[in-house]
N, C-alpha and C positions, 0 to 999 in steps of 0.2 A: 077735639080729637076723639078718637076710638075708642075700642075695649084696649085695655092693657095685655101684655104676651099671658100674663099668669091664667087673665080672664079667658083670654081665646081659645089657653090649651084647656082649661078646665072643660069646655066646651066638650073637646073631643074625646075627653075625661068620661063626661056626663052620659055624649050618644057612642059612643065604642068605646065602652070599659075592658073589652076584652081582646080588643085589637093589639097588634105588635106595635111599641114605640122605638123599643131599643134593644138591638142585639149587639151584644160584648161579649167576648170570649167563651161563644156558646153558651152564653147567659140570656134567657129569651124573657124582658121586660114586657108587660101589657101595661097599657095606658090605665089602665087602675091600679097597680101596683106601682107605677110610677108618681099616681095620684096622693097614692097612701104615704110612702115614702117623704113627698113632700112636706104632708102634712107634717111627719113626724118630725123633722124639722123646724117647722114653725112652731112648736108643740113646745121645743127642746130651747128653742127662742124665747117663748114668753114665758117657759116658767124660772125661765135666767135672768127676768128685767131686763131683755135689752129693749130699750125704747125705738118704736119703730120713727122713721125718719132719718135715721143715720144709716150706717156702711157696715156691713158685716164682712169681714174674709172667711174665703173659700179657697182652703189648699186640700186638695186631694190629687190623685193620678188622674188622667183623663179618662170617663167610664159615664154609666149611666148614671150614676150615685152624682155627679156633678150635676147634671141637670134636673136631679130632682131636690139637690139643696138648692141648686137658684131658685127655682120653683116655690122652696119654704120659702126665702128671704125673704122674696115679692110678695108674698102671701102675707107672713108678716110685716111687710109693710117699709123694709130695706133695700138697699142700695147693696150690690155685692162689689169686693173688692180681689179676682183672684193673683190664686199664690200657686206657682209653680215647685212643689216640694222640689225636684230635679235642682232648684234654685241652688246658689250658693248659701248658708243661714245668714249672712251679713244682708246679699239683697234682700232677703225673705222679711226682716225684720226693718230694714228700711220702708221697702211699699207698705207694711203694715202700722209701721210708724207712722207717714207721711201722710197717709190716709185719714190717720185717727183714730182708726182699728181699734177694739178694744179684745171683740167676739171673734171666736175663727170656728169656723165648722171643719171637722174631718169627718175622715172613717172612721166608724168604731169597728166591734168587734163583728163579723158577718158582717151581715147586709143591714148593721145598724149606723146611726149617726152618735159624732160627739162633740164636746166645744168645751176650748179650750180660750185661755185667754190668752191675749197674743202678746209676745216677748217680748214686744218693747211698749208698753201701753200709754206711753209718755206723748204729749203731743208733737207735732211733726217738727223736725230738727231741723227745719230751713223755715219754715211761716209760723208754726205756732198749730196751735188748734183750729182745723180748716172748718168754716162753714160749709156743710151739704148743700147742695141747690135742692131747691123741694123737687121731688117726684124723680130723683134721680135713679136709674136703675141699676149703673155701673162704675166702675171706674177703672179703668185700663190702664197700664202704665206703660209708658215709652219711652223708647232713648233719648237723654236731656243732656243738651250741648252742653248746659251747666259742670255735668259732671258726675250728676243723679239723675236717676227716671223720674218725668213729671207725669202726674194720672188726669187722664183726659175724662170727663166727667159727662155724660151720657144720660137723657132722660127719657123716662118711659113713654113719652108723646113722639119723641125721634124713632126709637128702637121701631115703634107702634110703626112711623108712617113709611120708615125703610121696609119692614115686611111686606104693610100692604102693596106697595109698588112693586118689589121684588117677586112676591109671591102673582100677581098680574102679569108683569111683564115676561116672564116665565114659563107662565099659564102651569104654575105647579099644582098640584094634586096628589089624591089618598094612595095614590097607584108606587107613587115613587120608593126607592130606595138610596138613601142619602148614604154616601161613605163618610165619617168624618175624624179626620187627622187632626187637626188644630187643637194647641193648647188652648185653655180657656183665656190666658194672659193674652189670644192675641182677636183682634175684631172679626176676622172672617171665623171664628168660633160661632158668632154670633151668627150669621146664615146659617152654620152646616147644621146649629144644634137647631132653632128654631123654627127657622123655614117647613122643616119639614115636621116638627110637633102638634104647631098651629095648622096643618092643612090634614091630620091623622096620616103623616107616611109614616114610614119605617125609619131608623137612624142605627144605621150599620157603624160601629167602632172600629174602626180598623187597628191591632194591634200593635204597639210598641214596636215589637221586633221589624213589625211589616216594614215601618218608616226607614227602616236602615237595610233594609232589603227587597229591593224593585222584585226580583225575581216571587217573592212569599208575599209581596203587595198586590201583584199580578195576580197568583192564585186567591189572595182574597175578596177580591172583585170581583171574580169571575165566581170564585163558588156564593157569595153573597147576593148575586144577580144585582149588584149594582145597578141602579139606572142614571144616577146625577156622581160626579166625580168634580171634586175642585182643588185645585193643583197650584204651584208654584212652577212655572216652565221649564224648569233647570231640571224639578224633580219628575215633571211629565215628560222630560226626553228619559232621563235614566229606566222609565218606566215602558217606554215605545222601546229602548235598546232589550230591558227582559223579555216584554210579549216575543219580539223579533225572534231570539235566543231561543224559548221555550217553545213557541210555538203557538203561544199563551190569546184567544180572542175574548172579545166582552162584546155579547150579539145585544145584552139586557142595557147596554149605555146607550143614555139618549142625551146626556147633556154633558158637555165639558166646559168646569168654568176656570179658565187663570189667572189669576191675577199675583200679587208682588214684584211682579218681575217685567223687563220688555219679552212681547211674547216672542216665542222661536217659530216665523210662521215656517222655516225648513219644517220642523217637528211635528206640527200639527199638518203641514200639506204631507208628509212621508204616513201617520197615522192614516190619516183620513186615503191615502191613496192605495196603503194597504188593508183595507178593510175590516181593520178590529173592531170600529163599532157599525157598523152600515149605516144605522139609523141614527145617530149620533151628529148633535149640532155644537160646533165651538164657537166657545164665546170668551172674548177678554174685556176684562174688568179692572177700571182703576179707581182708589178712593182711600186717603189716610186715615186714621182712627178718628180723627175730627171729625169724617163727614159721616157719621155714624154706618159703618162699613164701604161697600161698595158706591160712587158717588156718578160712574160713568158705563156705561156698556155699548160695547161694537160685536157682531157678530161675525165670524171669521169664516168671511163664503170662500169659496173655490175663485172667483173670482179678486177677491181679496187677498188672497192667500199669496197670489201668483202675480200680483202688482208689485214691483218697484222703483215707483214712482217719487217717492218722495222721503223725507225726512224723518225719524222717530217712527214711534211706535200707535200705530192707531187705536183710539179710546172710545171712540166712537161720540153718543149723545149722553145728556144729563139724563139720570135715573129719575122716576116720578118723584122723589123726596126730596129731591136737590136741584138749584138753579146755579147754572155754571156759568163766569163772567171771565174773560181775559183781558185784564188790566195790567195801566202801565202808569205810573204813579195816579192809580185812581180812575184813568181814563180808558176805556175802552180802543180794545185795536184793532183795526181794519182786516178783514180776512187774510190770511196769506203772512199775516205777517206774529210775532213773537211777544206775546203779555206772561204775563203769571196768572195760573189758573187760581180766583177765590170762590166759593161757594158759599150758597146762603139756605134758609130754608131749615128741613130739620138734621140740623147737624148739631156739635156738641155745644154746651153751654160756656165751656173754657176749662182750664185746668186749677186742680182742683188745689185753692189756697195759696194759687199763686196769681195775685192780678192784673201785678206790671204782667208780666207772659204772657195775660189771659188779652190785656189790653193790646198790646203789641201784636199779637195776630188774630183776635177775634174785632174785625174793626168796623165799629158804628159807621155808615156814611149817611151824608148831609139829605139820604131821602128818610133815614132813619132805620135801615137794613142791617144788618150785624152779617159781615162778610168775614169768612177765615181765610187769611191769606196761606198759601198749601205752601208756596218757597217751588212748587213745579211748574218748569215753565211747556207751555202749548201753543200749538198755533190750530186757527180754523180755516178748514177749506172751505168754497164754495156751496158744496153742499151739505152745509153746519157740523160736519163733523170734524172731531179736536184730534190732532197729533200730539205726544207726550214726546217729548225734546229732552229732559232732564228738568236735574235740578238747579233755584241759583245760588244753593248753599252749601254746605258740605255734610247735608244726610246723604246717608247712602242705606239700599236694600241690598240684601245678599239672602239668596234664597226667602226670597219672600218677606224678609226680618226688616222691619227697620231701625237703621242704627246710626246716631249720631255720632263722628268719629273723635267727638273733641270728650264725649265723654268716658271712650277708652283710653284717650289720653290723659285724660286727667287720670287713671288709676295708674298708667303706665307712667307718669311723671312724677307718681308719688314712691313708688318702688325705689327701696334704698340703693344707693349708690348711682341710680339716673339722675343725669344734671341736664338732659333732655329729651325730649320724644315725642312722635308726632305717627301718626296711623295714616296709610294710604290701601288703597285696593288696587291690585295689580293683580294680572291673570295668570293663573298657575301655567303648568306645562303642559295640561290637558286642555289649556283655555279657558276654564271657568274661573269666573273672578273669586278673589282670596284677599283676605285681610293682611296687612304687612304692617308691623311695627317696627318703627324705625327709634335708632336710641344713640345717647352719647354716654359714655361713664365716665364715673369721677376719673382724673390720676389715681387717688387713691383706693379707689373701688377695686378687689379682686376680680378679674374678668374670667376665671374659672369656673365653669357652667351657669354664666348668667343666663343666655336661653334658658336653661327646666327652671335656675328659681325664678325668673318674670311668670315664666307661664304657667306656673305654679303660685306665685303671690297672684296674677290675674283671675287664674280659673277662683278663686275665691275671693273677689270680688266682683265679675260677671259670670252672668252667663253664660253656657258654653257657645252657644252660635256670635256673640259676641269677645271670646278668646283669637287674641290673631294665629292663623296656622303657619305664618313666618316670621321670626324676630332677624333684624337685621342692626349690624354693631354698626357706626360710624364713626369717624375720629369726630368731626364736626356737620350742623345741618347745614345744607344749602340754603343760601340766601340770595335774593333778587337785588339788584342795584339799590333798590330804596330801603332794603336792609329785612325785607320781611321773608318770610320762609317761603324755599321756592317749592312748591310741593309736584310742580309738572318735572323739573328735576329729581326730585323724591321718586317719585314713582317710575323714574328711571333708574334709578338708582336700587330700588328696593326690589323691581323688574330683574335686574340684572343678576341679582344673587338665586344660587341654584334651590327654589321651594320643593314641597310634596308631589309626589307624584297625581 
């Protein structure tokens, strides 16, 4: 395998020390200050004994200072683990628990760093003390049907072989400007920061507030001369509805990428027919945190756009990193027709400290290949490209998130006075899908303002894109003749009651 991401960007480090890396909040980073930064990091690392080969946490806000403590870790020689401060402190001290966590880098004071030890330094409260896989560079945590996020463990020969394909297949270059939104917690972090490090672009931060306002997202694109933008589809319409509004163009985009979601091709044919970007090519991309980011891409011609032909959502071909197979107990299925999509190649190594889990979807076959089974199902057309149909289990994406729903029920089942509960996604009144919790209370349970205390015991146990935005009371749950929860009744029922606007 290659140079490592640390090596590559040093590179750019090396021959344009003076170049733009990162613009945040009118904060104008060069690629040697960026450089230095890092070091001061690694600096900060070794003369704290952390031994390199393990996992350091990184909680910070999202900004340039994140990418140049990943920068330390790998340098010196770790594995990062991030921590979204925004977090609730219960998840915050879990991912850092379960992890093994001992180190955690912040902010210090200015544009300094500092490390602090992490809140719970006990080993992880479901395995024990996790083995690192050697050369790991990350660990991402995701929604776990369990009940808990499990961290999907990523090495730096994967990360390596996603860019170089990425950065090819792209045909990126020092020209670009990258917008980037993504938490570090979640994997398309990993394109928006490093894609463009490794080739000397620029990496435009787009602000906090922007996220929550299409309209001041708009104007930040546009004054930043964006050229590459990458979107969740939900939040790329909200964004065609401000430019529309405003008046608002982006001459400087040349590349749209979507991915989390099925894409809206209305959205992108309505963009593209109003000319916000002229030059601008959209493209949709699918791939779960396993398959070390993005694992598929289709690009979304005018032709395409305007096909309705067929079923699901088109994903196009495998990305040069990843070999994409649609199996049906193991066996390959005939075009046209319905497998689950597994992938092999440089995707993640399994999750971290957990092996049944790791065994049960990272699965050796009898040629000796280590296939992830994704749980999404696809079919191929004729001319090899894949349709995404869903899923065959009960994760679900909202706004780009993925979220396993049994493990908001498990926080919802724990909440006193529930004697049951159960999460479904049903479409608000404006159409866009929304989380709904559904629940039974005790007899003796007060039922006076149970909605704010759930959604107030929850918000402090999830996350907030993982809080439901409607609680719905039941006397009792629907059940199917054979006695099991009806949840297509559920989500009738949870349908029916009046949500947010």
């Amino acid at each position: 395998m290659g140079r490592r991401v640390d090596a590559w960007v040093q590179e750019i480090i090396s021959d344009f020390p003076e170049r733009t890396a990162v613009v945040d909040s009118g904060r104008t980073v060069s690629y040697a200050e960026l450089g230095a930064a890092a070091d001061e990091v690694r600096i900060l690392l070794e003369k704290a004994g952390v031994d390199p080969g393990g996992l350091v946490g990184i909680r910070m806000a999202r900004g340039w200072r994140v990418y140049a403590a990943v920068l330390g870790v790998w340098r010196h020689g770790c594995g990062y683990v991030p921590v979204d401060p925004s977090y609730p402190p219960a998840r915050q001290e879990y991912v850092l628990a379960d992890a093994g966590v001992r180190t955690v880098v912040e902010a210090g004071e200015g544009d300094t760093f500092a490390l602090c030890d992490a809140p719970s330094p006990s080993p992880s409260p479901s395995t024990g003390s996790p083995n690192v896989p050697p050369g790991t560079a990350y660990v991402i945590h995701t929604s776990g049907s369990t009940g808990q996020p499990k961290g999907v463990a990523v090495t730096h020969d994967s990360v390596t072989a996603f860019l170089d394909g990425f950065v090819e297949r792209f045909a990126l270059g020092p020209d670009e400007v990258w917008a980037q939104s993504t938490s570090p917690c979640f994997d398309v972090s990993v394109a928006e920061s490093w894609a463009p490090l490794v080739t000397g672009a620029r990496l435009l931060v787009v602000r906090e507030a922007a996220l929550r306002d299409p309209r001041r997202l708009a104007r930040e694109l546009f004054e930043g001369r964006a050229t590459v933008l990458s979107q969740v589809p939900t939040v790329f319409r909200y964004l065609l509805d401000a430019a529309e509004r405003t008046g608002t163009v982006f001459p400087d985009l040349r590349r749209v990428l979507l991915a989390g979601e099925p894409v809206e091709r209305e959205t992108v044919a309505r963009w593209a027919a109003l000319g916000l970007s002229p030059d601008a090519a959209y493209h949709n991309l699918y791939g779960p945190t396993e398959a070390t980011v993005y694992a598929t891409h289709q690009e979304l011609t005018a032709d395409l756009l305007a096909r309705q032909d067929g079923p699901g959502t088109p994903i196009g071909t495998a990305m040069p990193h990843v070999e994409v197979e649609l199996l049906v107990d193991g066996r390959p299925v005939a075009d046209g027709e319905t497998g689950e999509i597994h992938l092999s190649g440089a995707i993640a190594v399994g999750y971290l400290g957990r092996p049944e889990q790791s065994a049960r979807a990272f699965v050796r076959g009898v040629d000796g290949t280590v296939r992830y089974r994704t749980g999404d199902l696809a079919l191929r057309e004729r001319d090899g490209t894949l349709r995404y149909l869903g899923r065959a289990d009960r994760q679900v994406k909202l706004r780009g998130m993925r979220i396993e729903l049994g493990e908001i029920e498990a926080c919802l089942q724990s909440c006193p006075g529930v004697t049951a509960g159960a999460v479904v996604m049903v479409p608000s009144r404006r159409g866009e899908p929304m989380l709904a919790a559904c629940y039974v209370l005790a007899d003796t349970a007060d039922a006076t303002g149970t909605e704010g205390r759930l959604r107030a015991r929850l918000t402090t146990l999830l996350p907030s894109y993982m809080v439901p935005a409607k609680f719905v009371e039941l006397r009792a749950m629907p059940l199917t003749l054979s006695g099991k929860l009806d949840r297509k009744h559920l989500e009738t029922l949870a349908g029916g009651h009046r949500g947010p606007r």
